[in-house]
MARKE-606528 format. One record per residue (C-alpha): x, z, y. Coordinates in steps of 0.25 Angstrom, whole numbers, padded with zeros to 4 digits, always signed. Each point is the difference from the previous one (the first is absolute). Layout:
<recs>
XZY...
</recs>
This chain:
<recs>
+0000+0000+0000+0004-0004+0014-0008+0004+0010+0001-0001+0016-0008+0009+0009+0001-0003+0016+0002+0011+0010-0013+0006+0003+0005+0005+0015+0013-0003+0007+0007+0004+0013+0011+0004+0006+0002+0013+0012+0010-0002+0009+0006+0010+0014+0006-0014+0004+0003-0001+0015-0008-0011+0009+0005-0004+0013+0006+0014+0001-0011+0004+0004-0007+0008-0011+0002+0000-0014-0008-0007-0010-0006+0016-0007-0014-0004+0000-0001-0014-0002-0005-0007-0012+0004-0013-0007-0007+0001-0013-0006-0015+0000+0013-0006+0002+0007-0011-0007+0011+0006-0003+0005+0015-0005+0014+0003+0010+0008+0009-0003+0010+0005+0009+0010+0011+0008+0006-0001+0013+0010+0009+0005+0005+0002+0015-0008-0014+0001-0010+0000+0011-0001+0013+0012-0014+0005+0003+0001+0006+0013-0011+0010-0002+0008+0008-0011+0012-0001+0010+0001+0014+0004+0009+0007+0010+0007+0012-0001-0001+0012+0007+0006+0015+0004-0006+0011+0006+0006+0012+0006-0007+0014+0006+0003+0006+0013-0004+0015+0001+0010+0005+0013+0000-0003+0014+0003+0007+0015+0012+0008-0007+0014-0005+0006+0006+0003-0012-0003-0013-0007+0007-0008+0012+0010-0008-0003-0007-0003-0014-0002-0013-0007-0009-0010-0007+0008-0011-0006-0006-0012-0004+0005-0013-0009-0008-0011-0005+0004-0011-0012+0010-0006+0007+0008+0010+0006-0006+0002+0014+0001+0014+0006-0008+0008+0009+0003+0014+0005-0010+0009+0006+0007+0011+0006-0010+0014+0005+0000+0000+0015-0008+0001+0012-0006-0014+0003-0006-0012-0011+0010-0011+0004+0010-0011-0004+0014+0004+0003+0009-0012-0006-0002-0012-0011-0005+0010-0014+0000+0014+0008-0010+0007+0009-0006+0013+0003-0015+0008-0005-0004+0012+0009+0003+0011-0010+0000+0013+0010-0014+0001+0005-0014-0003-0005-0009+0005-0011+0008+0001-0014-0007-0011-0004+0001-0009+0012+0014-0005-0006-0006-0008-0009-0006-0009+0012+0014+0001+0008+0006-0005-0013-0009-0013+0000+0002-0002+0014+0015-0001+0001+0002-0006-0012-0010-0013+0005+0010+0002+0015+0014-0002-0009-0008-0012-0009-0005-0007+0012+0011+0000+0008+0011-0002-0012+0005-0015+0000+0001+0001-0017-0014+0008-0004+0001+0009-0010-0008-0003-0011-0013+0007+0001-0010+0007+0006-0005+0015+0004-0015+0005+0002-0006+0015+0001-0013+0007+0003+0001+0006+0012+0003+0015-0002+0001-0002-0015+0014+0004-0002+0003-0012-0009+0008-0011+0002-0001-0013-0009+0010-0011-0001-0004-0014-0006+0009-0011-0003-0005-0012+0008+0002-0012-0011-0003+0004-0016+0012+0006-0008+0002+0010-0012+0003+0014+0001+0011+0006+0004+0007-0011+0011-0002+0009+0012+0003+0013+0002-0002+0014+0011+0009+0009+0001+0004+0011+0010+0002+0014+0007-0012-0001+0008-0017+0007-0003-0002+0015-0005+0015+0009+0000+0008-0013+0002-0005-0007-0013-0007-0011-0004-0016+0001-0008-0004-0009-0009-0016-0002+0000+0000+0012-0009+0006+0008+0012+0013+0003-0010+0013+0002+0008+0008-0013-0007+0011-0005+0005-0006-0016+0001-0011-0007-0003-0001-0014-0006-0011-0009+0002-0009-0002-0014-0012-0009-0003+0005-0014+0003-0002-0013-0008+0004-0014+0001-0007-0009-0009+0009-0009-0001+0011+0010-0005-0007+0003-0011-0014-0007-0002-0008-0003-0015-0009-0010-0002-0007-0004-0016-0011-0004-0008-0007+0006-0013-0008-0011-0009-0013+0007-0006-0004-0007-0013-0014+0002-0010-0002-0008-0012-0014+0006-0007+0003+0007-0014-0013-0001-0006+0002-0013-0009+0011+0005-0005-0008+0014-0005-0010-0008-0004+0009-0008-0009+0008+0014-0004-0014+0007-0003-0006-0012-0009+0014-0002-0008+0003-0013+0006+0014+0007+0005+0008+0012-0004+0009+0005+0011+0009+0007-0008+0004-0012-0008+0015-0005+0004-0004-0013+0002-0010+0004+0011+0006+0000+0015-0006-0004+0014+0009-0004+0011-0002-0001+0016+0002-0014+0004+0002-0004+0016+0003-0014+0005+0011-0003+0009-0004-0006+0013+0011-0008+0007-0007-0007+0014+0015-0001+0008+0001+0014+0002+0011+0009-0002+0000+0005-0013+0010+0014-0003+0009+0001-0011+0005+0011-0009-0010+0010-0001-0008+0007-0009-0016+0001+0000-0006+0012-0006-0015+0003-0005-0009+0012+0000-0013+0002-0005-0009+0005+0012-0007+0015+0002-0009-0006+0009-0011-0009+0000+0002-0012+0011-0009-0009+0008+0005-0015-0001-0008-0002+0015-0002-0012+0008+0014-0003+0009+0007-0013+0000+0007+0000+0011+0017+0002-0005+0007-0004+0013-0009+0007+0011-0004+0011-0010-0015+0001+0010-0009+0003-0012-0003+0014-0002-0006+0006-0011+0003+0007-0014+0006+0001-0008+0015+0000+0009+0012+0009+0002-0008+0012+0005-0011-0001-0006-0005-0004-0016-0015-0001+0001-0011+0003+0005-0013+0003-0006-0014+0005+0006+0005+0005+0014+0014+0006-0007+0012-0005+0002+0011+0003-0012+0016+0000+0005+0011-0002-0007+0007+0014-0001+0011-0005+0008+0000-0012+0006+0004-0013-0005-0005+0006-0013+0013+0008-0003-0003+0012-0006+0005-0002-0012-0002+0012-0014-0005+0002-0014-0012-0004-0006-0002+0016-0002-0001-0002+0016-0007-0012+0002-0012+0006+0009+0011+0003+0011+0007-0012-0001+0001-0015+0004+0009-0005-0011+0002+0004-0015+0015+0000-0004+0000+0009-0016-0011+0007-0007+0000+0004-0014-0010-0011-0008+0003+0006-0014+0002+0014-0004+0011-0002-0009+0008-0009+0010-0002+0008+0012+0003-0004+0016+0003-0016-0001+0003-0008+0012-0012-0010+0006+0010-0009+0008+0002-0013-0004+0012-0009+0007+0005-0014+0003+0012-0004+0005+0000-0013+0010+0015-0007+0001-0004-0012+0007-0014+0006+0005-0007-0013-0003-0005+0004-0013-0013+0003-0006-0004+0015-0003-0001+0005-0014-0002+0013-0003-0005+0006-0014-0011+0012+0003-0004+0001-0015+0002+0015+0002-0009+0003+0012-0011-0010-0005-0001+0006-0014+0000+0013+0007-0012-0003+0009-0007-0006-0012+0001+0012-0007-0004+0008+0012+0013+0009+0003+0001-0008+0013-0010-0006+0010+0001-0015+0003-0001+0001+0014+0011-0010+0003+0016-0002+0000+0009+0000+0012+0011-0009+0002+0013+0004+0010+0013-0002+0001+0008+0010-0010+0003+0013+0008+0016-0004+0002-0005-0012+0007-0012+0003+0008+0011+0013+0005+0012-0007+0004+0004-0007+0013-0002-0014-0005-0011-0010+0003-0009-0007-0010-0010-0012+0005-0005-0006-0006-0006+0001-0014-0013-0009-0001-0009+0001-0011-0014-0007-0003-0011+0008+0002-0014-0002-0006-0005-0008+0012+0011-0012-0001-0004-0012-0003+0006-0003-0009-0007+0008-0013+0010+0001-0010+0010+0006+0007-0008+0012+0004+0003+0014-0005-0002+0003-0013+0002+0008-0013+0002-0007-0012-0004+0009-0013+0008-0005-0013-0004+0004-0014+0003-0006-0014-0016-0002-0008+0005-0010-0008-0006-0001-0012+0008-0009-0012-0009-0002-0012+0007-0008-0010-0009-0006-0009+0005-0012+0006+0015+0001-0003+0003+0011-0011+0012+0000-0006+0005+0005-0014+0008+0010+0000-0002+0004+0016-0009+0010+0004-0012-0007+0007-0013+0007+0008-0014-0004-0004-0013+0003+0008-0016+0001-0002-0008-0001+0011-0014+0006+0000-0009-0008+0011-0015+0005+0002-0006-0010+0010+0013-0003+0007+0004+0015+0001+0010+0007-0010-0005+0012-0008+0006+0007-0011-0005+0000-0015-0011+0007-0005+0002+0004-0014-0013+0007-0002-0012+0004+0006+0003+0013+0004+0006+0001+0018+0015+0004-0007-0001-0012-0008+0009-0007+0007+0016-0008-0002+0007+0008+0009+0015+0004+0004+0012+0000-0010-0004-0005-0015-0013-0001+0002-0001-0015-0010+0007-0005-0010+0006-0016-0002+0003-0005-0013+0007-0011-0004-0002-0011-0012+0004-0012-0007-0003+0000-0016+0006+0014-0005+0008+0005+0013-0007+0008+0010+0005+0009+0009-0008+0009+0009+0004+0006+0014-0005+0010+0010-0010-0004+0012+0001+0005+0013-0007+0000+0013+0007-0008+0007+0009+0007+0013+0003-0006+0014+0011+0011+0005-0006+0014-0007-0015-0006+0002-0006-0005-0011-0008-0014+0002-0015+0002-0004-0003-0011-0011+0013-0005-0002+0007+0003-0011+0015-0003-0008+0008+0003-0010+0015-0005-0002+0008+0000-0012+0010-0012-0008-0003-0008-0010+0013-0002-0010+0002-0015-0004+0009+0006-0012-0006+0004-0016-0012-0005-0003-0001-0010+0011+0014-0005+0001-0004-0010-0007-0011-0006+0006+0004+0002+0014+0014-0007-0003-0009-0013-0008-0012+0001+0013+0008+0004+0011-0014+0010+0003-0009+0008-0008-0017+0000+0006-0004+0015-0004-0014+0006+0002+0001+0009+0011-0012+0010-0003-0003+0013+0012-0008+0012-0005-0003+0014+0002+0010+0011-0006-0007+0002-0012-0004-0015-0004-0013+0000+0001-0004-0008+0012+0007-0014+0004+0000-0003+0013+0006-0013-0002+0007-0010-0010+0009-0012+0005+0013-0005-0003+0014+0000+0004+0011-0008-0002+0013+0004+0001+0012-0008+0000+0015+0001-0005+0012+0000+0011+0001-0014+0005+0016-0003-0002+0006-0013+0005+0012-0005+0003+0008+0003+0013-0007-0007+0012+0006+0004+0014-0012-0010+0006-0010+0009+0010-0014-0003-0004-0010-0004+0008-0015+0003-0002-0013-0006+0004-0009+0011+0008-0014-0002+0003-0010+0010+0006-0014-0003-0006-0010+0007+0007+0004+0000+0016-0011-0001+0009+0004-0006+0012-0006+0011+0009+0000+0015-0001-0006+0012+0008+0008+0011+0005-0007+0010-0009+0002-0007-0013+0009+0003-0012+0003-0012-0006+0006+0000-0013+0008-0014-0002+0001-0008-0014+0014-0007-0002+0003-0009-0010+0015-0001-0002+0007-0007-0012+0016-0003-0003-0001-0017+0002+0008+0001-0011-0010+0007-0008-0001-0007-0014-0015-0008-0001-0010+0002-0012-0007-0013-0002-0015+0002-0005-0012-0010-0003-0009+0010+0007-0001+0005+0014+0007+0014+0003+0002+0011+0011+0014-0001+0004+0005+0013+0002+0008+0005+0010+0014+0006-0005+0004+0015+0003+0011+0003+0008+0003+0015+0004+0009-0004+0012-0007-0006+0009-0005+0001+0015-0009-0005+0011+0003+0001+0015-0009-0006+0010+0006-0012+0011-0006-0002+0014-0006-0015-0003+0005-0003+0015+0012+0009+0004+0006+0001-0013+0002+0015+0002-0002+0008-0012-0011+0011+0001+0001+0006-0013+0015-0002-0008+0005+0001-0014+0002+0015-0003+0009+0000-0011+0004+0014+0003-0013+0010-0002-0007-0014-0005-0014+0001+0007+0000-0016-0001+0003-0001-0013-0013-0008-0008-0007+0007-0012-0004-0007-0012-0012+0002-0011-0005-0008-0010-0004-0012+0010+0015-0001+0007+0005+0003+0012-0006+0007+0012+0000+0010+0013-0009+0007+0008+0001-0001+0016-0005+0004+0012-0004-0007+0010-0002+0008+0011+0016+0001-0002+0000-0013+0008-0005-0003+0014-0011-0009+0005-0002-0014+0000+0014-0006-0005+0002-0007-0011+0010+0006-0013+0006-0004-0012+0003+0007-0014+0016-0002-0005+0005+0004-0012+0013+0006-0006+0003-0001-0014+0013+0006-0003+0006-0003-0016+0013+0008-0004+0003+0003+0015-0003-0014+0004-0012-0002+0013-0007-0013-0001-0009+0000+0013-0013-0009-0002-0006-0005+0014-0009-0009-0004-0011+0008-0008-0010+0001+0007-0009-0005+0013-0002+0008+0014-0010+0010+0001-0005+0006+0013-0004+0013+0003-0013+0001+0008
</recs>
């Protein structure tokens, strides 16, 4: 089984800068074409989070001649002094030095005396220091603020002068300076990044878990995350690592569209993650980037570990890619966080797609890496899941071989739905589980007889549909016969464990090893699907009749007309062909095999779905036959179909 389920909700949250005027917090772009993922550093200044820094200082003595003579000293980022010495007049003496009236007044005053002599000193100073004083009157306090933005620390007061000859910081504690604190720069130091949300609906695939049609803890199932590159001329980052999380919070896809403006407000978007009947949910820290365990996921935005298995314990939930050239597609296997939400440990609310922690923390920039969102036009390129699964069934009936253990099977159809066998009247009369029949079988005086089982997909066992395996040996008795015939036609009786009941007699003809001489040739074959409609709906299941045959199969001539059967062979796959494009929607898997082709007694077939493929395109089935580790890929097998 290979399955595609498209992205039920996409968008992406950004803090991106615009115009550097605001940033981009509550805008929403969540019917975008694309899925842009990005990190900006020391890029773009926004001058509202420009902030300048300041100083304060408290005056509490005045009208004492004892702090004559003291001093305020003043230096700014680059080096410029002004002195303030206690005196009797508020006045510029000389270019960085003045006077503030210190001896008379109320012990508050000062502070205004202060402000007034140091705006004498700035205004008549040919270089100005850098910035600026202010009190309320009578207050006491003096505060000093850089006049252009700048970090902490680059400007300093020191001084004899206020309170017995020291300085007072705001806390009025005698220190001997006090720098200026509080002050950003933007551009110093400025981050700007987007988060892609991603839901893909889980219930079809706890559906197909519930009914048996999938078992989850069978190795050959997986499911992967699958994001399309999107190259339009921009510039595309290199060397980085993506990383994914599922989401502790449910989001809103919402309505935005707008990726260069960002103008469209509405949820879900960096602040905020929903909104429902009058309520506004927000992300626990912006950006979505609380981060903790599935123990704490009511508290969080992201889940990073959680224990899914009592006899594992705390596992990580992170998945990663790495991008070298930053022009390839994303794949990601999430197996472990889907088969967790289909058995309920965690709720599908979502995954989260970021740059890895080491890259969305340095000093580097990253822009930008473009992915297809549902909304492009282009519908198979949009965000997806891929479920892979190994349901293959091979029934041998066609192809048994002495001396090899071979699989038979029995299906039990009541009105075009399989049930199992009733072997009486009573409820519990029914085949079912491990040894539940028995097949015997017979030519002349040999018989031999083997357990049935129900048959299993994973550790679920198929209702009405049973098999049993087993090797026939070519030696004793038959040695003989098999050696003259080449085959021997036994009868092929099903019945219940005791023998009372047959379900079914037919026959079954098993042939010896087919040994030739050395033929490094590669065979071709003739491939045929027999009952392709031409137009499917999305909702379908369509399980596809093939017809394959070596074309150097060897020919039985007969007077009368016959049913040529397809031959069996247990290595072969579909994948399924854009009809225009040429791009392949569906590959060969030949590592868990979710394409390879069953077989029962009437040959070769597979089930697919067709809501794996979008809308009104044309497709085609090609098939892989691989003999002795050799691929033959067969293109011309069947017509275009397209989905409606």
């Amino acid at each position: 089984m290979y399955r595609i389920f498209t992205a039920s909700s996409d968008t992406y949250i950004t803090n991106k800068i615009v115009n550097s005027k605001f940033r981009a917090t509550d805008a929403n772009v969540g019917q975008a074409g694309s899925l842009d993922l990005f990190k900006l550093y020391s890029e773009n200044a926004l001058t509202s989070e420009s902030k300048k820094a300041t100083a304060r200082i408290v005056s509490f003595a005045a009208g004492a001649s004892g702090y004559l003579e003291k001093t305020i000293i003043l230096v700014d980022s680059a080096g410029k002094t002004v002195t303030m010495t206690a005196g009797d007049a508020n006045a510029r003496v000389t270019e960085g030095s003045g006077t503030f009236i210190a001896n008379t007044g109320a012990a508050t005053a000062i502070s205004d005396n202060i402000v007034t002599a140091f705006n004498a000193i700035r205004t008549g100073d040919t270089t100005k220091i850098d910035m600026s004083a202010s009190t309320t009157g009578g207050s006491g306090i003096v505060d000093f603020e850089q006049s252009t933005a700048g970090p902490d620390g680059n400007t300093v007061i020191t001084g004899t002068a206020i309170t017995s000859g020291n300085i007072r910081n705001e806390n009025s504690a005698i220190v001997g300076s006090v720098s200026f604190a509080g002050g950003v720069t933007t551009t110093l130091k400025n981050y700007e990044s987007s988060r892609i949300l991603l839901k893909f609906d889980h219930t079809d695939i706890q559906s197909m878990q519930t009914a048996g049609d999938i078992d989850i803890t069978d190795p050959s199932f997986s499911v992967s995350l699958n994001l399309f590159d999107v190259y339009g001329g921009q510039t595309t980052p290199s060397n980085f690592k993506c990383i994914v999380f599922p989401l502790a919070k449910d989001f809103d896809e919402g309505s935005g569209y707008d990726i260069v403006n960002f103008s469209d407000l509405d949820s879900s978007n960096y602040i905020t993650a929903s909104y429902n009947d009058g309520v506004f949910t927000t992300w626990a820290l912006p950006g979505a980037m609380k981060s903790g365990s599935l123990a704490n996921a009511a508290t969080v935005d992201v889940i990073v570990s959680g224990t899914l298995s009592t006899s594992v314990g705390p596992e990580s939930l992170s998945f990663e890619q790495y991008f070298l050239t930053g022009e390839e597609d994303l794949n990601i296997d999430i197996t472990k966080f889907v088969s967790a939400s289909v058995k309920n440990i965690i709720q599908n609310k979502g995954l989260l797609l970021a740059f890895s922690g080491s890259y969305e923390n340095d000093t580097n920039s990253y822009f930008v890496k473009r992915f297809s969102s549902r909304d492009s036009v282009n519908t198979g390129k949009r965000p997806r899941i891929v479920l892979k699964y190994d349901d293959s069934i091979i029934d041998n009936h066609e192809n048994f071989i002495f001396n090899n253990t071979g699989s038979l099977y029995l299906s039990n159809q009541v009105k075009g739905v399989l049930k199992n066998l009733r072997t009486g009247d009573a409820p519990s009369s029914i085949a079912a589980g491990a040894n539940c029949m028995v097949l015997k079988i017979v030519t002349g005086s040999f018989k031999k007889t083997f357990n049935v089982s129900q048959a299993m997909r994973g550790q679920n066992r198929i209702t009405g549909l049973y098999s049993s395996s087993f090797a026939i040996s070519s030696y004793g008795n038959l040695y003989s016969h098999v050696q003259t015939t080449g085959s021997i036609t036994f009868d092929e009786i099903w019945s219940n464990s005791a023998e009372t009941i047959t379900f079914l007699s037919s026959s079954l003809t098993i042939d010896k090893t087919d040994l030739e001489q050395m033929d490094l040739n590669q065979t071709s074959y003739h491939v045929k699907v027999i009952n392709l409609a031409d137009r499917y709906k999305r909702d379908e299941i369509a399980r596809i009749r093939v017809f394959v045959e070596d074309k150097n199969r060897k020919v039985a001539y007969v007077k009368t007309p016959f049913d040529k059967k397809s031959q069996v062979f247990e290595s072969m796959r579909f994948r399924v062909r854009d009809f225009i494009s040429g791009d392949i929607l569906v590959p060969f898997d030949k590592s868990k095999n979710s394409t390879r082709l069953s077989s029962d007694s009437k040959g070769m077939y597979f089930d697919f779905y067709m809501d794996s493929l979008p809308r009104g395109r044309a497709f085609v089935f090609d098939f892989l036959i691989t003999i002795n580790g050799y691929d033959t890929v067969v293109t011309d097998a069947a017509a275009k179909f397209v989905i409606e």
